[in-house]
C-alpha positions as CSV (number, residue, x, y, z in Angstrom):
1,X,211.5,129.5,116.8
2,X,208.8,129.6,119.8
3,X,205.8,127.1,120.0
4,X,203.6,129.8,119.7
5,X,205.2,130.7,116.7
6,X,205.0,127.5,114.9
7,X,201.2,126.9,116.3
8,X,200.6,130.5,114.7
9,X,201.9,129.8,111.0
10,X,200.1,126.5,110.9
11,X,197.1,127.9,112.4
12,X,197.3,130.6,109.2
13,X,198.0,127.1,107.4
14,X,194.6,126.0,108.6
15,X,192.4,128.9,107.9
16,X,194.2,128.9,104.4
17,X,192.8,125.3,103.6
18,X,189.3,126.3,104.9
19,X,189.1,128.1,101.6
20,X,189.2,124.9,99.9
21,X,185.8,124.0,101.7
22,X,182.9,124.4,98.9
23,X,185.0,123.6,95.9
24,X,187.7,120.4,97.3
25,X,185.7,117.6,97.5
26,X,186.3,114.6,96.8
27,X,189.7,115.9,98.0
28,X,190.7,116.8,101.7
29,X,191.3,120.8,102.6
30,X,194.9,121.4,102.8
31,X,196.5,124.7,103.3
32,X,200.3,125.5,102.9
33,X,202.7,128.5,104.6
34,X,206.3,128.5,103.6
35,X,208.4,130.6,106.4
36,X,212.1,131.7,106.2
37,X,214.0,134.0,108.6
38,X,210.5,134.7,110.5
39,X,208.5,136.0,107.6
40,X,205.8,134.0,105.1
41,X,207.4,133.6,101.5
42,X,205.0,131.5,100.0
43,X,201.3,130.2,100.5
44,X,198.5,128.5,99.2
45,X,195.7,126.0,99.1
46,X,194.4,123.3,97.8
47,X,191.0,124.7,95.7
48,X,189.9,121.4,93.8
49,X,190.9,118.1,92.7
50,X,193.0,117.7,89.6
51,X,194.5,121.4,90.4
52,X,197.5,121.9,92.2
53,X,198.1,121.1,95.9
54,X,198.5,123.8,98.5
55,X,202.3,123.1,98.4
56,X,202.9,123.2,95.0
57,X,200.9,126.4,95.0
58,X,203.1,127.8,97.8
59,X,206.6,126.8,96.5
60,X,205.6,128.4,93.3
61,X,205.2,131.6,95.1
62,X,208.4,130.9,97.2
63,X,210.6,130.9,94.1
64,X,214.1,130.0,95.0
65,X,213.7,131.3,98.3
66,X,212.2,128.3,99.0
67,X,215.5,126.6,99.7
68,X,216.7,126.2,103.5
69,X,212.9,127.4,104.3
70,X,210.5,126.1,106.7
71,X,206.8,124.4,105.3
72,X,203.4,124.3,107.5
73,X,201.2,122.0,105.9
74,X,198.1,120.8,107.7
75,X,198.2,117.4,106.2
76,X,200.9,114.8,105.5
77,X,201.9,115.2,101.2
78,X,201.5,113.2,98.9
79,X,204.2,110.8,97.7
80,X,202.1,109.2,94.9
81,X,200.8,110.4,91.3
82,X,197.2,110.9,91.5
83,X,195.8,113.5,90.0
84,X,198.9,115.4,90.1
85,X,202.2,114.8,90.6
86,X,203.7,114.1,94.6
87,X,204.3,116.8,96.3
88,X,206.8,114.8,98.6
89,X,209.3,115.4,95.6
90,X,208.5,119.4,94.9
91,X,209.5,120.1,98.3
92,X,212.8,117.9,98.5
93,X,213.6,119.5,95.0
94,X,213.0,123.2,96.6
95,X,215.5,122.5,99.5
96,X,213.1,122.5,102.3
97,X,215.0,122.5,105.7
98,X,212.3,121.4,107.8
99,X,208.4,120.8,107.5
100,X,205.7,120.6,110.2
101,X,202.8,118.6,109.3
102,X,199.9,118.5,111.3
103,X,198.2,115.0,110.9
104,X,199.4,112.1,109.0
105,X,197.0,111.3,105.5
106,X,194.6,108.4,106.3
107,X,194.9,107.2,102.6
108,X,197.0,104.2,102.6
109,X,198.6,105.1,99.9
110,X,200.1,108.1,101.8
111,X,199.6,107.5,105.8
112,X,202.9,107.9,106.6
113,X,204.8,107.0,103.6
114,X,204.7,110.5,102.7
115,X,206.7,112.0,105.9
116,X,209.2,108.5,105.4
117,X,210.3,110.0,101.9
118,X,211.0,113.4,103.2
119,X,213.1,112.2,106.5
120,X,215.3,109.7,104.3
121,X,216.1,112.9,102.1
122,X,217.5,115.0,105.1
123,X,214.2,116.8,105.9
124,X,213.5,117.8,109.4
125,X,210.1,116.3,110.1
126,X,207.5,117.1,113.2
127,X,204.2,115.6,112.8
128,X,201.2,117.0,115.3
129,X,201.1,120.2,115.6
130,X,197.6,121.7,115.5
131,X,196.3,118.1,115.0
132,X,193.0,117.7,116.7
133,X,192.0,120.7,115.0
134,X,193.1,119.4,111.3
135,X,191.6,116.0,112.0
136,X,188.0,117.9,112.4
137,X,188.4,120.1,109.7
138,X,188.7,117.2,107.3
139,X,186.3,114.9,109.5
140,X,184.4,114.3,105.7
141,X,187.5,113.1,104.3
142,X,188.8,111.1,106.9
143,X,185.4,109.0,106.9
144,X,185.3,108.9,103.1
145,X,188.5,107.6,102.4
146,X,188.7,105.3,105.5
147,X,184.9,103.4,105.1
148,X,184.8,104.4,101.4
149,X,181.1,105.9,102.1
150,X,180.0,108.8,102.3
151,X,179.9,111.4,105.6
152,X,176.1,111.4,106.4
153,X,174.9,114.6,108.2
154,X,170.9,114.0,109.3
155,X,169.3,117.4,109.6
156,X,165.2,118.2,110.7
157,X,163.5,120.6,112.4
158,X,160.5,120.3,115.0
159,X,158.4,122.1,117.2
160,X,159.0,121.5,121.2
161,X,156.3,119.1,121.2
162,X,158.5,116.8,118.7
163,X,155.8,117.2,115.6
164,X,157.9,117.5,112.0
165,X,154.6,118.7,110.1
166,X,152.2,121.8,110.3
167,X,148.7,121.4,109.8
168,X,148.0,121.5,106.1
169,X,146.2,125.1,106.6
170,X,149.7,126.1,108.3
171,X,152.6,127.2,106.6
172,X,155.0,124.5,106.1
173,X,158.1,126.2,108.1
174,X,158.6,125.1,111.4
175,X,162.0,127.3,112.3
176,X,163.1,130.9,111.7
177,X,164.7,132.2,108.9
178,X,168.3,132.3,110.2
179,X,167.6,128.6,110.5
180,X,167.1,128.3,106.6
181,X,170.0,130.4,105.9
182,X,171.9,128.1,107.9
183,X,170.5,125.3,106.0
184,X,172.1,126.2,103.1
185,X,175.4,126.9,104.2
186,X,175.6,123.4,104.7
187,X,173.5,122.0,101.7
188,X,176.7,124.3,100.5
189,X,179.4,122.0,101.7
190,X,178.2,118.9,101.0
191,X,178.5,116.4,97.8
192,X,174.3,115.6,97.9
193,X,170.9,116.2,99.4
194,X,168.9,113.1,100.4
195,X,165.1,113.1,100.6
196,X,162.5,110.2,99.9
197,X,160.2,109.9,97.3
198,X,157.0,111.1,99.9
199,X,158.6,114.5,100.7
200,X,159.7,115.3,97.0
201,X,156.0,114.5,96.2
202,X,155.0,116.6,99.1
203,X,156.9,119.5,99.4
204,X,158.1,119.6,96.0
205,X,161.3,121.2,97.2
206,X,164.3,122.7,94.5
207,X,167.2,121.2,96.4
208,X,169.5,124.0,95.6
209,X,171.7,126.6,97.3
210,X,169.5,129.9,97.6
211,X,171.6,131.4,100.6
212,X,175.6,131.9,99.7
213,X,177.7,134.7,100.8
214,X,178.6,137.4,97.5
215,X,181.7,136.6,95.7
216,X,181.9,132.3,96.8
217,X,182.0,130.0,94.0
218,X,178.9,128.6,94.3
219,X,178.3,125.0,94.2
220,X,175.3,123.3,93.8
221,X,174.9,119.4,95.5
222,X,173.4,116.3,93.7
223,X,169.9,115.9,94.5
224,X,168.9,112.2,95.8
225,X,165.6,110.9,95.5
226,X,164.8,107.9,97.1
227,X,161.9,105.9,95.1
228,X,162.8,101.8,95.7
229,X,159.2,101.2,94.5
230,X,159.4,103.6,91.2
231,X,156.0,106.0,92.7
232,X,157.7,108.7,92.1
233,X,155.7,112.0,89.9
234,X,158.2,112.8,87.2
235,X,156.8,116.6,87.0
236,X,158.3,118.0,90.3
237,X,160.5,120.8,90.6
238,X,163.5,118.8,91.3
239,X,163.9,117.1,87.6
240,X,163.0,120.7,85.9
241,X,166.2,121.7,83.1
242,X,166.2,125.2,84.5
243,X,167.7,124.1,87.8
244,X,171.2,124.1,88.4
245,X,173.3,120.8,89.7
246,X,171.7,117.2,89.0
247,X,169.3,115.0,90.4
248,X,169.9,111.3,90.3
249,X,166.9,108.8,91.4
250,X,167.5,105.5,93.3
251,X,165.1,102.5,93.0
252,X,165.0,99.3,92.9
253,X,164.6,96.3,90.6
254,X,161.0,96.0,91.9
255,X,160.2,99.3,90.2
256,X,156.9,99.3,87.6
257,X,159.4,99.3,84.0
258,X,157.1,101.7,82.0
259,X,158.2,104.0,85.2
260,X,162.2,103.3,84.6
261,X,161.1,103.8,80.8
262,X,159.8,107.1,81.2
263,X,162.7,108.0,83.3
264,X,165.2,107.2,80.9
265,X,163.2,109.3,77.9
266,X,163.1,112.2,80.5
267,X,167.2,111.7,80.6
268,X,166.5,111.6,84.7
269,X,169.8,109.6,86.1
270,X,168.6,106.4,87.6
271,X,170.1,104.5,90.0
272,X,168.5,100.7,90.4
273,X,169.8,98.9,93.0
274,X,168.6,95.1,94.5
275,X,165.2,94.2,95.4
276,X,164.7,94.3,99.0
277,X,161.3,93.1,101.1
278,X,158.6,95.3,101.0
279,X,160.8,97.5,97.7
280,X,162.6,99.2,100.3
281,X,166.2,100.5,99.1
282,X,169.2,98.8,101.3
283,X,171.0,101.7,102.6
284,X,174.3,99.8,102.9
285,X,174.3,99.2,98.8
286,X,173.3,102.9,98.6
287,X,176.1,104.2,100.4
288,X,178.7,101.8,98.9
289,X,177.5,102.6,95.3
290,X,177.7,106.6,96.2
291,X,180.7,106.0,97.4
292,X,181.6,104.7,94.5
293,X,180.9,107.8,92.4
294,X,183.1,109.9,94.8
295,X,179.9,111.4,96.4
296,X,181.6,112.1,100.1
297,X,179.0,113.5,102.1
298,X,175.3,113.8,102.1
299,X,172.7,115.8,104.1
300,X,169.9,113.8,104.6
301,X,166.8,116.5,104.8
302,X,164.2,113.8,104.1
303,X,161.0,112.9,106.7
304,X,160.8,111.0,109.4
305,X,161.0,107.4,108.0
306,X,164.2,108.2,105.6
307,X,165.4,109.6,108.7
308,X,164.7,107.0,111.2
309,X,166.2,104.6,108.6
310,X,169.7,106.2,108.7
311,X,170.0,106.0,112.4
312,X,168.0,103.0,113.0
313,X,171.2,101.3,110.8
314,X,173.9,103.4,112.7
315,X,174.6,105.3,109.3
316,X,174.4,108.7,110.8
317,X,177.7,110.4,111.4
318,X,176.5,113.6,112.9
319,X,173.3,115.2,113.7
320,X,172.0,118.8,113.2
321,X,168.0,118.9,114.9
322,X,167.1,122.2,115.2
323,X,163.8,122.7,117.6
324,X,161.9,126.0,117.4
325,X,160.1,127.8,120.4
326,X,156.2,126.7,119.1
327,X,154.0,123.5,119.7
328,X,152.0,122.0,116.7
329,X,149.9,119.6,118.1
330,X,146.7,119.1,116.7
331,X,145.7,122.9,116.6
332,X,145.6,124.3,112.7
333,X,148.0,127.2,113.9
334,X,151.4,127.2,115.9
335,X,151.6,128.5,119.0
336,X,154.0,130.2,120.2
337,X,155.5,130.2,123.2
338,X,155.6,133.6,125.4
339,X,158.9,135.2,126.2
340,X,160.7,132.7,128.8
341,X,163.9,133.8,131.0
342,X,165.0,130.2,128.8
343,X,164.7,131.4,125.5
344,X,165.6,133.7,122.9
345,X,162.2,134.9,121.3
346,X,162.1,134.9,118.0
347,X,164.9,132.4,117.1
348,X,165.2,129.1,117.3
349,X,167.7,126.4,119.1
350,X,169.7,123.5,118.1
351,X,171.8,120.8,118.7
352,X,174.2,119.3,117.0
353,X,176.0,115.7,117.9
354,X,178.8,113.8,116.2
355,X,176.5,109.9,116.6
356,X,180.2,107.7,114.8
């Protein structure tokens, strides 16, 4: 078989296991293609913990053809019960010839043990192939099951003059609305949304997915609100029964009690963590007791101070800043800039860097 070949079917292997991506968590995106005699017999993908894996999936579509076939699997199986059963075994009980696997699982309860088992059972083995681009599609996953926290994505918009909020006789949007659709694609693939207590009071925002394409399974992130000193209105959009996903609240021991009280009779999920100076919430106990509840990434859309926070403790795994073609100022109104050889009028411009 040709290299291109074998880069092909794991690259089909690849976009199979992108279908995984709104529904998998806290599970890694896997994607399965079972070849014989140069033509797919079976595939599949992994669609959501506790279901089956993609190669499982695919050897059930294989059938008995399976036997003396040839697997693409973008990540190392399992060889543990979990969940579900290993899939190590399920492919040495099929007959598999040879697999191609293209990284190793980071979970030390696979990382490598997996691809051990299927060599000392006769199976041909070649780790690598398509790896860089395996490792980023699970880059979530990777960081979650290696630090135990979860993957923080820190996300803002501001004009070109750096100012994050319009006069209060402007409207609040800074960016275009290809930006916001944006925005929700990726409040789409994560576990939670992160805001502090002054913008929930401020901009009262829902939290939810509004933009999705027709046909996805649509799935809805926790809402975090960050209140360590318990001043947080218990009337905002974000605690109201008609909105879909839930919102859990995270304060601290210093929190007024009749506060905690009346969130508890409102059946708001509350989160009290240690007293720090000044009632601020330690963001390393945050992320250790999210991580804890399999929460595996989180988009923090909060102000500046929540975001400054995040970065100032080198918690920020990537950064999405997206910086639209007006300057705020002082003025009551944007202003726009004129049409410029350097920019695309009308729409705005981003950047996007992995910080850890």
């Amino acid at each position: 078989m040709q290299k291109n070949t074998e880069h092909h079917y794991m690259s089909l292997a690849l976009n199979l296991a992108k279908k995984g991506r709104y529904t998998v968590s806290p599970n890694p995106m896997v994607g399965c293609v079972i070849v014989k005699n140069n033509k797919i017999i079976g595939q599949g993908w992994h669609e959501r913990a506790g279901e089956s894996h993609a190669e499982v999936i695919a050897l059930k579509e294989a059938g008995s053809a399976a036997k003396g076939a040839t697997v693409y699997v973008t990540l190392e199986p399992c060889c543990h019960t979990g969940r579900t059963p290993p899939c190590t075994q399920a492919l040495i009980k099929a007959g598999i010839k040879k697999i191609y696997i293209a990284t190793l699982d980071p979970n030390p309860l696979v990382a490598g043990k997996g691809m051990q088992e299927l060599k000392n059972n006769g199976i041909d083995i070649t780790a690598g192939l398509n790896e860089d681009e395996a490792i980023a599609l699970n880059e979530i996953f990777f960081h979650y099951i290696k630090t135990k926290q979860p993957y923080i994505i820190s996300k803002w918009a501001m004009s070109l003059d750096g100012r994050m909020i319009c006069h209060p006789h402007d409207s609040r949007e800074i960016t275009h609305t290809q930006t916001n659709v944006y925005t929700h694609e990726i409040r789409h693939l994560v576990d939670a949304i992160l805001i502090g207590a002054k913008t929930a009071a401020i901009d009262n925002p829902q939290l939810t997915v509004r933009h999705y394409d027709p046909g996805c399974t649509v799935k809805h992130p926790k809402r975090i609100i960050l209140s360590g000193k318990g001043n947080l209105p218990l009337d905002l959009n974000i605690f109201s029964k008609e909105l879909p996903g839930k919102t859990l609240v995270v304060t601290t021991e210093q929190a007024d009690q009749k506060w905690i009280n009346d969130c508890r009779e409102k059946n708001i999920d509350l989160m009290v963590l240690p007293n720090q100076l000044r009632g601020e919430i330690n963001l390393f106990d945050l992320l250790n007791a999210l991580g804890k509840l399999e929460i595996t990434s989180i988009l923090v859309e909060g102000g500046m101070m929540t975001q400054y926070n995040f970065i100032k403790n080198n918690l920020v795994n990537k950064l999405q800043v997206f910086i639209a073609p007006v300057i705020i100022g002082p003025v009551e109104k944007k202003l726009k800039l004129p049409d410029l050889t350097m920019l695309d009028h009308g729409k705005d411009f981003s950047f996007m860097t992995t910080l850890r």
